[in-house]
C-alpha positions as CSV (number, residue, x, y, z in Angstrom):
1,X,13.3,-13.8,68.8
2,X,11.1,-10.9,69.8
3,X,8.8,-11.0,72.7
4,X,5.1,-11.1,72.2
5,X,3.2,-8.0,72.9
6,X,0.3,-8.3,75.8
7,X,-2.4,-7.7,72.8
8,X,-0.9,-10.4,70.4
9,X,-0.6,-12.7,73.7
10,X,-4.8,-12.2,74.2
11,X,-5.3,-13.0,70.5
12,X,-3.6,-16.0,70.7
13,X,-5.2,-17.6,73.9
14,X,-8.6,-16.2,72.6
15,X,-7.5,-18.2,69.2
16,X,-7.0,-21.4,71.1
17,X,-9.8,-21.1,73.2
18,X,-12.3,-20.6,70.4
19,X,-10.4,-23.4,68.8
20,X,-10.7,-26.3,71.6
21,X,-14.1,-24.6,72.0
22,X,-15.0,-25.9,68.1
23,X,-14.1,-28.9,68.6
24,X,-15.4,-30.2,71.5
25,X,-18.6,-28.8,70.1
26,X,-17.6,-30.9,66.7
27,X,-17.2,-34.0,69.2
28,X,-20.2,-33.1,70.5
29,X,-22.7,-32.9,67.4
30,X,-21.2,-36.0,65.6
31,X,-23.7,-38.1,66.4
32,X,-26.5,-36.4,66.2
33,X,-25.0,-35.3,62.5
34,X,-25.0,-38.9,61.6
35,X,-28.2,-39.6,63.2
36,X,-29.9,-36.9,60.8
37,X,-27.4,-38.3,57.7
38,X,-28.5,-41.2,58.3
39,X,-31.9,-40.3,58.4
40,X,-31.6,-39.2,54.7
41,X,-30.4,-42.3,53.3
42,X,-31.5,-45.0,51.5
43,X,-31.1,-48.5,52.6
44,X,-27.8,-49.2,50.3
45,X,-26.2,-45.9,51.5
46,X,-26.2,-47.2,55.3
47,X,-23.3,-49.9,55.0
48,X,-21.8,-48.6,51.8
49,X,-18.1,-48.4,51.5
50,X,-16.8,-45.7,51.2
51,X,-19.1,-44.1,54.0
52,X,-21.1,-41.8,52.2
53,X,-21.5,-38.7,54.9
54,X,-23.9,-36.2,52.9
55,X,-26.4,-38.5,51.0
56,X,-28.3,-37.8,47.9
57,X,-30.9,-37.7,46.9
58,X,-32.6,-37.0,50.4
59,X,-35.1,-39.6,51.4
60,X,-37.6,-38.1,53.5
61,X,-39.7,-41.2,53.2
62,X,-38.2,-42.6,56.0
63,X,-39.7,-40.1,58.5
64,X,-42.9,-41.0,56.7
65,X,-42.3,-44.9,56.8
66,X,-40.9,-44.6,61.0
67,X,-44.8,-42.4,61.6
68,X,-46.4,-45.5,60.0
69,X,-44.7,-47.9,61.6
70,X,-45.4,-47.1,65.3
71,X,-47.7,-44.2,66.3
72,X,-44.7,-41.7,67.0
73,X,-47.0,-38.9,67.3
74,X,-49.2,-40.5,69.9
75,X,-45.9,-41.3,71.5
76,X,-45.1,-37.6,71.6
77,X,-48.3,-36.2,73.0
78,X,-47.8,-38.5,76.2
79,X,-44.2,-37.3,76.6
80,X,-45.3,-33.8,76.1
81,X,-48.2,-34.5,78.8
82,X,-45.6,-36.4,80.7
83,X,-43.0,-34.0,81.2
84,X,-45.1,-30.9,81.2
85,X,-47.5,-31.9,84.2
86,X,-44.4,-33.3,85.9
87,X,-42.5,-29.7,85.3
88,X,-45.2,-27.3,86.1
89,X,-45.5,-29.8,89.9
90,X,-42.2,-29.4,90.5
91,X,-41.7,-26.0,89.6
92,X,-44.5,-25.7,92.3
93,X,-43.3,-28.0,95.0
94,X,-39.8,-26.6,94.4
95,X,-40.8,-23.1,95.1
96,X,-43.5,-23.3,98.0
97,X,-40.3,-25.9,100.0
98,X,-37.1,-23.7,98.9
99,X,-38.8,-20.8,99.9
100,X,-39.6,-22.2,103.9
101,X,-36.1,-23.6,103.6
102,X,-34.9,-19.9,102.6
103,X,-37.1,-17.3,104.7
104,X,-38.7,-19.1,107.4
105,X,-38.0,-20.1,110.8
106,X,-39.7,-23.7,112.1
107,X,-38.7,-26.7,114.3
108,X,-35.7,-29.5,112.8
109,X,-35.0,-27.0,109.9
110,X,-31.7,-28.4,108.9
111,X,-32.5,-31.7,109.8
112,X,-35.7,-31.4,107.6
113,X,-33.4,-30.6,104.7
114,X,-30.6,-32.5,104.5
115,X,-33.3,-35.4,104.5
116,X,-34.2,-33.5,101.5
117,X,-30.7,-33.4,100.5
118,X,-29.9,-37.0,101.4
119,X,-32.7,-38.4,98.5
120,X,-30.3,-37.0,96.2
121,X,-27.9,-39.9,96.9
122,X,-30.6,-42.4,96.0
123,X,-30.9,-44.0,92.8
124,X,-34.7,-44.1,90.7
125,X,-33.9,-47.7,90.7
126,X,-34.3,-48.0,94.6
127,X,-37.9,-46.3,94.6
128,X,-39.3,-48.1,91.5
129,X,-40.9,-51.1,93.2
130,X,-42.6,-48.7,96.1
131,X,-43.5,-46.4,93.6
132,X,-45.2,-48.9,91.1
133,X,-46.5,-50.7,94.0
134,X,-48.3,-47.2,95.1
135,X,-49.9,-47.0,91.9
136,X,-50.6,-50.4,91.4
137,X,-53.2,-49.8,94.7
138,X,-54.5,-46.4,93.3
139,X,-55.4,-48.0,90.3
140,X,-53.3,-45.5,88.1
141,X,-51.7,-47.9,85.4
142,X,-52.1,-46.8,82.1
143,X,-52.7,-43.3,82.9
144,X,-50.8,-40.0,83.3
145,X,-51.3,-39.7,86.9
146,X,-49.4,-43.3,87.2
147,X,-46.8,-41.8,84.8
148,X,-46.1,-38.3,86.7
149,X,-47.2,-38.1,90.1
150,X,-44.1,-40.1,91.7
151,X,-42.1,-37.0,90.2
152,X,-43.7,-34.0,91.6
153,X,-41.5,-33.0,94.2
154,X,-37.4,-33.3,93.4
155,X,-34.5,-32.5,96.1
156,X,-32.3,-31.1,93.9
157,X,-35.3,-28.9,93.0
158,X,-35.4,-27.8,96.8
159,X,-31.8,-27.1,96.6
160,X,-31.1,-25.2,93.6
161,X,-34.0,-22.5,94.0
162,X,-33.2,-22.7,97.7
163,X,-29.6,-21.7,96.9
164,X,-30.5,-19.1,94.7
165,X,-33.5,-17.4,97.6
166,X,-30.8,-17.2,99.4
167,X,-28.7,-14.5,97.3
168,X,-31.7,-12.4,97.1
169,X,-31.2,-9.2,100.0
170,X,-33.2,-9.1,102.6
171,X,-34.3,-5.7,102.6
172,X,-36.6,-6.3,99.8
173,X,-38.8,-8.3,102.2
174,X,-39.0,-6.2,104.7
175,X,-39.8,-2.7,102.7
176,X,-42.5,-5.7,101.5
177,X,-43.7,-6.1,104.6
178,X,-44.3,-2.5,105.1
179,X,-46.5,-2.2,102.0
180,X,-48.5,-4.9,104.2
181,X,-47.6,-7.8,102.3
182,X,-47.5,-10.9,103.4
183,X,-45.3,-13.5,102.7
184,X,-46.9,-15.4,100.4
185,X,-47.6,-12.5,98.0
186,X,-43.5,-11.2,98.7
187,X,-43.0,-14.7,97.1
188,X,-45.4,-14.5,94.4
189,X,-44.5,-10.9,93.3
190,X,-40.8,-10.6,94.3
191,X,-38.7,-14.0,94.7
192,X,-40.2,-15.5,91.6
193,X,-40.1,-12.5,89.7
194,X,-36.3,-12.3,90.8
195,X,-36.0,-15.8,90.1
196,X,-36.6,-16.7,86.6
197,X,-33.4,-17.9,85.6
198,X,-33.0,-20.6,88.1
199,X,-36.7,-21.4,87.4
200,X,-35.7,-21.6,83.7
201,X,-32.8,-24.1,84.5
202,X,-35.2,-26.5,86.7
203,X,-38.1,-26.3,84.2
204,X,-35.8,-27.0,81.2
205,X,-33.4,-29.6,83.6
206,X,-36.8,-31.4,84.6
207,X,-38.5,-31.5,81.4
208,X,-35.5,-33.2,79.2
209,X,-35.0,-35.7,82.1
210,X,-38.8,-36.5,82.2
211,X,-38.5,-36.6,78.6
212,X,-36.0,-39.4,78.6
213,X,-37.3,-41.8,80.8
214,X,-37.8,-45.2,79.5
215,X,-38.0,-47.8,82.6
216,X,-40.6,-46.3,84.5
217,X,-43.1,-45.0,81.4
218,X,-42.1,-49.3,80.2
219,X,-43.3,-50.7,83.4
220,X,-46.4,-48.4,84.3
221,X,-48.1,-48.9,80.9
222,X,-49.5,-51.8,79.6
223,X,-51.4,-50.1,76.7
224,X,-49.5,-49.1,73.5
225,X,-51.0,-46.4,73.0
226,X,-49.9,-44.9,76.6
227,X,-46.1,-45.3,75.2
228,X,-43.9,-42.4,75.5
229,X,-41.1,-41.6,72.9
230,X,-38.0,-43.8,74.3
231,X,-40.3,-46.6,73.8
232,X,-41.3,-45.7,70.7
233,X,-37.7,-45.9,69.4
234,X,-37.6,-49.2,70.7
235,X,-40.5,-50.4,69.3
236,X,-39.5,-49.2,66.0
237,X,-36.3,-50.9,66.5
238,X,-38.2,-54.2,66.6
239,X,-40.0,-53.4,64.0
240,X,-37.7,-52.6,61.5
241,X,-34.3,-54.6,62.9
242,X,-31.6,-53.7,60.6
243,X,-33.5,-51.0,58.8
244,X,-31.1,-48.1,60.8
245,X,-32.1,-45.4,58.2
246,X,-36.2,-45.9,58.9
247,X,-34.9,-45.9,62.9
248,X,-32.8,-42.9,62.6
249,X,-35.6,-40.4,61.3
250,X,-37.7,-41.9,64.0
251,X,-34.7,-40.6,66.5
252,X,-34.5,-37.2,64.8
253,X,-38.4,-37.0,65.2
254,X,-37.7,-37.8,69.5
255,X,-34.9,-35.8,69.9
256,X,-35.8,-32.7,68.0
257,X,-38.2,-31.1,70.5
258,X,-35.6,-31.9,73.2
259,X,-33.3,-30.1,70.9
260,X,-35.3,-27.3,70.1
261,X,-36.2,-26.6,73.7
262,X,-32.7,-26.6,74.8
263,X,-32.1,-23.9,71.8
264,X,-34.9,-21.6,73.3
265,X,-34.0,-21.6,76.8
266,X,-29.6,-22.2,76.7
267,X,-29.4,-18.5,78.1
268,X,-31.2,-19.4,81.5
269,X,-30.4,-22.8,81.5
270,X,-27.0,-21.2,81.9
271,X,-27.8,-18.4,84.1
272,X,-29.6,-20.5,86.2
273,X,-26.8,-23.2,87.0
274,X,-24.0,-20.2,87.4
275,X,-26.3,-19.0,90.1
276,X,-27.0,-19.8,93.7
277,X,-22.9,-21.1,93.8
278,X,-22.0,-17.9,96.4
279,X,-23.8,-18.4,99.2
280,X,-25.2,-21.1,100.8
């Protein structure tokens, strides 16, 4: 039996790789495949026997039917206020603290941040009482400053852009400093710049996980119409109880902009968690 050559060996690993690389991605995308099927069906197509997985006709209704049911699109426009205010604060927070972490010298540094680092290890479920006790006092039930403000500042915000200030060479601030700049401008106009893909990653990390929360949004409004989109899907479920096709287009409706987001940004999404992993 002849030997392979070093070329025919390449093909074949690069064969398998793309192979195992299909179908985890198959893996992957069978739900959300049968969530949009199933969106398309009518009600006798959801149980039938044999499964029927491309239905026709299409039944666009049901996106109609889940909009009427519960008011999806309010329910969007207070996740999109939700996660957006929550994103652009810890964007901001992020980069003012990973920056002093970074580039500045002050008192307890270290111990300062692995505080920081330690709130990673705690669970949302450990600060929900505080937290909705805080804005129980402030009065801000029912209102997007109750719904965001306990989420402006993230450690693993601190540490990621910290991480990646880190990689960026030191020279550039100082032939900054003499241009005369000072340092909040050598942020503004050369870190930042420099940093966009790790920005990228903890804008698009922050906004899908503020997009997804359904405890806290559930507990800190009372008024349906302050709902966000996780309990809109459960309201719907209520609603409609076995009725999976109507609650499956309201799910496609929900996770779509999640989807579509992730699309836009995968490149820095990527980028960004690939970087800050060589020095530290």
């Amino acid at each position: 039996m002849s030997k392979l050559s070093p070329r025919a060996k390449r093909r074949l690993r690069t064969t398998g790789t793309h192979v195992l690389m299909i179908a985890v991605s198959a893996v992957i995308l069978f739900p959300l495949f049968i969530a949009i099927t199933s969106s398309l069906k009518g009600q006798e197509q959801i149980f039938s026997y044999p499964y029927v997985w491309l239905p026709w006709p299409l039944h666009f209704e049901n996106y109609k039917e889940a909009l009427r049911l519960v008011p999806l699109g309010r329910f969007l426009w207070n996740s999109t206020v939700q996660s957006t205010m929550t994103t652009v604060a810890v964007l901001v927070t992020s980069a003012l603290a990973a920056y002093a972490f970074a580039d500045l010298e002050f008192p307890f540094k270290r111990l300062v941040f692995g505080v920081i680092l330690a709130t990673m290890m705690v669970t949302g479920e450990v600060t929900i009482i505080p937290n909705y006790m805080t804005i129980h006092t402030l009065g801000w039930t029912d209102t997007y400053l109750g719904l965001t403000v306990p989420f402006f500042a993230t450690g693993f915000g601190i540490f990621l852009l910290r991480q990646f200030f880190l990689q960026i060479p030191r020279e550039l601030y100082d032939a900054a400093v003499i241009d005369g700049c000072s340092r909040l401008r050598y942020l503004f106009t050369v870190v930042l710049p420099l940093s966009r893909p790790a920005m990228g990653t903890l804008a698009v990390y922050n906004f899908l996980s503020t997009w997804n929360q359904y405890f806290w949004p559930l507990i800190v409004t009372n008024r349906p119409l302050m709902r966000t989109v996780q309990i809109g899907i459960a309201m719907l479920r209520d609603e409609e109880g076995d009725h999976w096709h109507v609650i499956m287009a309201g799910v496609v409706v929900v996770t779509a902009p999640a989807i579509i987001l992730f699309v836009l940004f995968q490149k820095q999404l990527v980028r960004g968690m690939t970087s800050g992993a060589i020095k530290g």
